[in-house]
C-alpha positions as CSV (number, residue, x, y, z in Angstrom):
1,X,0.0,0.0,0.0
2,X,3.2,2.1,0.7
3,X,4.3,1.8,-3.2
4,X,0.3,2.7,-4.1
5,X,0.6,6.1,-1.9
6,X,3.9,7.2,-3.3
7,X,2.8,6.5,-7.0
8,X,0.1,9.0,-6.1
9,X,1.5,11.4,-4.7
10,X,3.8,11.7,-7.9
11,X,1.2,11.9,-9.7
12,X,-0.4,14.9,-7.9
13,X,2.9,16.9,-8.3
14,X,3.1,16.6,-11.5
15,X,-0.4,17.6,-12.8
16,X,0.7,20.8,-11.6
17,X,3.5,21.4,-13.2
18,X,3.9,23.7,-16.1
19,X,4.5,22.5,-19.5
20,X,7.6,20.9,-20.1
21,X,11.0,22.4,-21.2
22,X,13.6,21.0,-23.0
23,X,16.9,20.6,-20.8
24,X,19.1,19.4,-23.5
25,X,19.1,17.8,-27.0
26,X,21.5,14.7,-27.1
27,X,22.0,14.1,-31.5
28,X,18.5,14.9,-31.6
29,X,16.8,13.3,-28.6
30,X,15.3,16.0,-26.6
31,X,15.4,15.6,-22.5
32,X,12.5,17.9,-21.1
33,X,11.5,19.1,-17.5
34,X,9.1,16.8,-16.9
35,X,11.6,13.6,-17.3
36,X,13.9,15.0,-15.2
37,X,11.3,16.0,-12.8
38,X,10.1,12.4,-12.9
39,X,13.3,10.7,-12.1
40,X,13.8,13.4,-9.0
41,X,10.3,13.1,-7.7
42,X,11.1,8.8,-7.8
43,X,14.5,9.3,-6.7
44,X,13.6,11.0,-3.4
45,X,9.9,8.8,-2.8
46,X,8.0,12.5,-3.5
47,X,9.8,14.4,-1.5
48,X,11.8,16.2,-4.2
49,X,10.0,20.0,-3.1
50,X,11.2,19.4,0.7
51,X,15.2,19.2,0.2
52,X,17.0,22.8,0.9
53,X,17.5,24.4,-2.6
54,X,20.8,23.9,-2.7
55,X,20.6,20.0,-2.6
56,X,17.5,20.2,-5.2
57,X,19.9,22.3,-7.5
58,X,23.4,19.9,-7.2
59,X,20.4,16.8,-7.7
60,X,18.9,17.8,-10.7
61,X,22.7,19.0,-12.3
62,X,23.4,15.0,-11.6
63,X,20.0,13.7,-13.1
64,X,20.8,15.7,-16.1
65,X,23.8,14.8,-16.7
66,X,23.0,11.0,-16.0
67,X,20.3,11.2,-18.5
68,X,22.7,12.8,-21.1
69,X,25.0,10.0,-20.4
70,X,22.6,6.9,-20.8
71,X,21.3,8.5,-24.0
72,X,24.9,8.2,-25.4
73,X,25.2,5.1,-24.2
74,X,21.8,4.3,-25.5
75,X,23.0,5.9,-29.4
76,X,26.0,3.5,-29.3
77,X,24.6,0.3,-28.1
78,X,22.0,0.9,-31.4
79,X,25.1,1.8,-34.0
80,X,26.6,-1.3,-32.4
81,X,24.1,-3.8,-33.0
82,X,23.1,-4.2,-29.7
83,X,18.9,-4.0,-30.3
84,X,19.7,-6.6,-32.9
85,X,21.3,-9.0,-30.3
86,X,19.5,-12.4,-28.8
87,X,21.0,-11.4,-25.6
88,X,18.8,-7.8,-26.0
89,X,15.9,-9.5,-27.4
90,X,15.8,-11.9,-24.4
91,X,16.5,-9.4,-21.7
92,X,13.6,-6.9,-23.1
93,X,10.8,-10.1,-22.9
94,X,12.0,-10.1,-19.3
95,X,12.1,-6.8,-18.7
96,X,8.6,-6.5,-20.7
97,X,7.0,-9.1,-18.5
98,X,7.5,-7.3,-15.2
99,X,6.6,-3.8,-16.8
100,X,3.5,-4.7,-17.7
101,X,2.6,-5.9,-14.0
102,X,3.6,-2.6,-12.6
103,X,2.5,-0.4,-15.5
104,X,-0.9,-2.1,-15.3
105,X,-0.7,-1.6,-11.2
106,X,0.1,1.8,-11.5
107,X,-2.7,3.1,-13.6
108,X,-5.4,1.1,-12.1
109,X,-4.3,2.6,-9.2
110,X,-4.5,6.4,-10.1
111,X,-8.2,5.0,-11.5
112,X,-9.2,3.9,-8.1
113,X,-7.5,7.0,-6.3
114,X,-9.4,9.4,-8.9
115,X,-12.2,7.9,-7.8
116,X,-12.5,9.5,-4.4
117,X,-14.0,12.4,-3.6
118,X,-14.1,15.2,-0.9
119,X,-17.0,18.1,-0.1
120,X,-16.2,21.6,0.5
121,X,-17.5,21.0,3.9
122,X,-15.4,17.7,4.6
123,X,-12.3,19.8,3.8
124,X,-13.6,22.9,6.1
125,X,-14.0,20.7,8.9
126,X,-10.8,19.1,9.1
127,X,-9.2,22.3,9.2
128,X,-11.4,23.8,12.1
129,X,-10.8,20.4,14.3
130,X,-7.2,20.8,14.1
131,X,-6.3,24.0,14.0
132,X,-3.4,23.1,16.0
133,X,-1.5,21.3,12.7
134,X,-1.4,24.5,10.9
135,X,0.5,26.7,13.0
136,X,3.8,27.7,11.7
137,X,6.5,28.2,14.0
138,X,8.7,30.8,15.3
139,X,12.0,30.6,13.4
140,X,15.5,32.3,13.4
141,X,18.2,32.7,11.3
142,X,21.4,33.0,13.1
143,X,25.0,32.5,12.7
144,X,27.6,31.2,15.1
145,X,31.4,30.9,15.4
146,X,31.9,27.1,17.2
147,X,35.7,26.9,19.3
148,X,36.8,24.4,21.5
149,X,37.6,26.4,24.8
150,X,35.9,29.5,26.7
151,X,39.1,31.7,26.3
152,X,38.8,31.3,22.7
153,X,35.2,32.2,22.9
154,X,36.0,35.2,25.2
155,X,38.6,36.4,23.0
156,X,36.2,36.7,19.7
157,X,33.4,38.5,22.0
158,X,35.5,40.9,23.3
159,X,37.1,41.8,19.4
160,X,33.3,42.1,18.5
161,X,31.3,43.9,21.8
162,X,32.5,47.3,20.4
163,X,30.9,47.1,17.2
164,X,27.0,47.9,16.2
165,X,24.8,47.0,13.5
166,X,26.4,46.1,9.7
167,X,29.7,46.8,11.3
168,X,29.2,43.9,13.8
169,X,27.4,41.7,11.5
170,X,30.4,42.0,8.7
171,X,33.3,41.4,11.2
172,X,31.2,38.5,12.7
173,X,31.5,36.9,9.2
174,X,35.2,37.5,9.1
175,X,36.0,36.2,12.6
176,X,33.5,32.9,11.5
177,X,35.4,32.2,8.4
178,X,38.7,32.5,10.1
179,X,38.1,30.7,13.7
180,X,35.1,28.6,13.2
181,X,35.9,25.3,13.4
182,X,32.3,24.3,12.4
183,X,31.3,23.1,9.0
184,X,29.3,26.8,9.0
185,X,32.8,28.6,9.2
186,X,33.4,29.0,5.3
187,X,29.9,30.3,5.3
188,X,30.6,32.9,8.2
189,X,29.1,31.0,10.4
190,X,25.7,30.6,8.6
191,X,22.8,28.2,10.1
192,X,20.5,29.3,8.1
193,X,16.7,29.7,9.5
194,X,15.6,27.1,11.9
195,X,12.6,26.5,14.3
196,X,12.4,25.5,18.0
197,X,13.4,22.5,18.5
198,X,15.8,22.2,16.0
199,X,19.2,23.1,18.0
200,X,20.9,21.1,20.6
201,X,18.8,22.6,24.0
202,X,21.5,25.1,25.1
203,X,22.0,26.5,21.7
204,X,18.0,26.7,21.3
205,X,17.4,28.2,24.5
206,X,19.5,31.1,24.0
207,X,19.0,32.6,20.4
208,X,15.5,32.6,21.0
209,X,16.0,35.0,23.4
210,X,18.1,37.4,21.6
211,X,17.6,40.8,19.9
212,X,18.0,40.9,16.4
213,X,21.4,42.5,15.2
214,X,23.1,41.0,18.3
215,X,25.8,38.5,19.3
216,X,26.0,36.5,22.7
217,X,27.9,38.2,25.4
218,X,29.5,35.0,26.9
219,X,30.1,31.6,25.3
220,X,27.2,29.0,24.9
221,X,28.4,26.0,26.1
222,X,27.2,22.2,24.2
223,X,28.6,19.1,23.6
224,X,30.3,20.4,20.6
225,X,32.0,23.6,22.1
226,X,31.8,27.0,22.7
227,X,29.2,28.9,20.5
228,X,29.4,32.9,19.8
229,X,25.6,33.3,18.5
230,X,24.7,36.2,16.4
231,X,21.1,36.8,15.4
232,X,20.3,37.7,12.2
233,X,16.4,37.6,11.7
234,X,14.1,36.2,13.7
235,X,10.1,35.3,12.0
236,X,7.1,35.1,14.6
237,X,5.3,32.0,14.5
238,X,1.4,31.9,13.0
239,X,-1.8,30.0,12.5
240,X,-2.0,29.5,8.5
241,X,-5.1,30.5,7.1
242,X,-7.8,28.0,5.2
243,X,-6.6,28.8,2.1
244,X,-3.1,28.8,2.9
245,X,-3.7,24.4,3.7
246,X,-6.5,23.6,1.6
247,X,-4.9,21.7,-0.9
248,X,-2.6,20.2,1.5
249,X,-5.9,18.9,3.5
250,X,-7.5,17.6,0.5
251,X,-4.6,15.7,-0.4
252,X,-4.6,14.3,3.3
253,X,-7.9,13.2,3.2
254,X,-7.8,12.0,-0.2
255,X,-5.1,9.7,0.7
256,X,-6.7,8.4,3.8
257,X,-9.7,7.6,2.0
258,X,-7.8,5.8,-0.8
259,X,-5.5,3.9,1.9
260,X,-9.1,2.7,3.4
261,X,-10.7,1.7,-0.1
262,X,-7.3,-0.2,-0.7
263,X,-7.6,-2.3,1.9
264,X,-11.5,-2.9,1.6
265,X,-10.7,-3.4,-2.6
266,X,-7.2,-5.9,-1.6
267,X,-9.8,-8.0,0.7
268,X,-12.5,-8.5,-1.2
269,X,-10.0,-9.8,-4.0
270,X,-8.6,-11.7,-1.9
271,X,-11.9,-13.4,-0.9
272,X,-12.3,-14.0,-4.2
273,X,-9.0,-15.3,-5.7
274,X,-7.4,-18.6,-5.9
275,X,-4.1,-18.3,-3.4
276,X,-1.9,-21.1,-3.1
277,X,1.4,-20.9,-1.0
278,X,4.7,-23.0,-1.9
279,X,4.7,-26.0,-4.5
């Protein structure tokens, strides 16, 4: 049932997508969007849109480039004979056999999950009995500067209490790059913006405290060092609105109501089939 949800959810990503552009034309073969698109969305189960940018960006350079790839490959094996082979011929019947299994599995699927359907009111409801799901939360965006020992720490702070505003915030990036021994350093020391929660407790407990525009006036201690915190921006959490999480809801239900008619659909064919286990 696992498989049948993430098929699904594919699906729904896609429909929305705009029409597809070509991303590169190996001796004639065009590669579009929507291939790549497909690939990434199967690659990482659906979950593509939730990677940081960054990681979606250096994916989809290595999708593209594998797809270039396996097309040359693909325009040799054919100059070479290989379609032409008994090997390939034998391979492909196998290969054929399975496909059409899960080619036939996957659109009856989407048949049976188009099939479902949701009121207005079913949609309104949800939303108003858990109101609690669809808060956002309060988020920071900080930098640090990690050392191993206090005097270290002590030593930066003081180089940096003097200084006010774009003044502080520029030397703070200078001081990250050059003592940081966190993986942030080259950065200057940038965490990028991050929720409750999300730190170790003693870093979390302390930049949510702070002003923004400010550093930390003695070392936060964790398991990792001493931390020198400066706050860059700092986002108040809020309830999202109805229309913000209506298609998000929908989706939810949708799926829950499809995982349901799955199971009632896989035991009434059950009750019905011929099963035999072993020889």
């Amino acid at each position: 049932m696992r498989l049948a949800v993430k098929v699904l959810v594919s699906t729904a990503l896609f429909s929305s997508m705009a029409a597809a552009a070509v991303v590169a034309t190996v001796n004639g073969t065009k590669i579009t969007t929507d291939e790549v698109n497909q690939v990434l969305m199967e690659g990482t189960q659906g979950r593509f849109n939730t990677l940081p940018k960054e990681k979606q960006a250096e994916l989809r350079k290595r999708i593209v480039e594998g797809m270039i790839a396996q097309e040359l490959v693909y325009g040799d094996a054919k100059k070479s004979g290989v379609l032409t082979s008994k090997e390939y011929e034998a391979e492909l019947k196998e290969v054929m056999k399975r496909v059409e299994k899960q080619l036939a599995s996957k659109v009856w699927e989407k048949q049976q999950f188009d099939k479902i359907k949701l009121s207005d009111a079913d949609v309104r409801k949800y939303y108003d009995s858990h109101t609690n799901e669809f808060v956002e939360k309060e988020k920071v965006h900080a930098r640090h500067i990690l050392v191993k020992t206090e005097t270290e720490a002590n030593k930066i702070i003081t180089g940096l209490k003097s200084k006010k505003g774009d003044a502080l915030k520029t030397a703070f990036i200078e001081d990250a790059k050059k003592f940081s021994t966190g993986p942030s350093g080259p950065k200057g020391g940038d965490l990028g913006s991050f929720p409750r929660g999300q730190m170790v407790p003693e870093f979390n407990d302390k930049v949510f405290t702070m002003q923004v525009g400010t550093i930390t006036t003695t070392a936060v201690k964790t398991q990792f060092g001493y931390h020198i915190i400066y706050l860059e921006d700092k986002v108040s959490g809020k309830e999202l609105g109805f229309d913000e999480v209506k298609s998000f809801i929908e989706q939810k239900l949708k799926m829950e109501k499809f995982k349901a008619a799955m199971e009632k659909k896989m035991k009434s064919l059950q009750s019905t089939a011929k099963i035999t286990y072993g020889k």
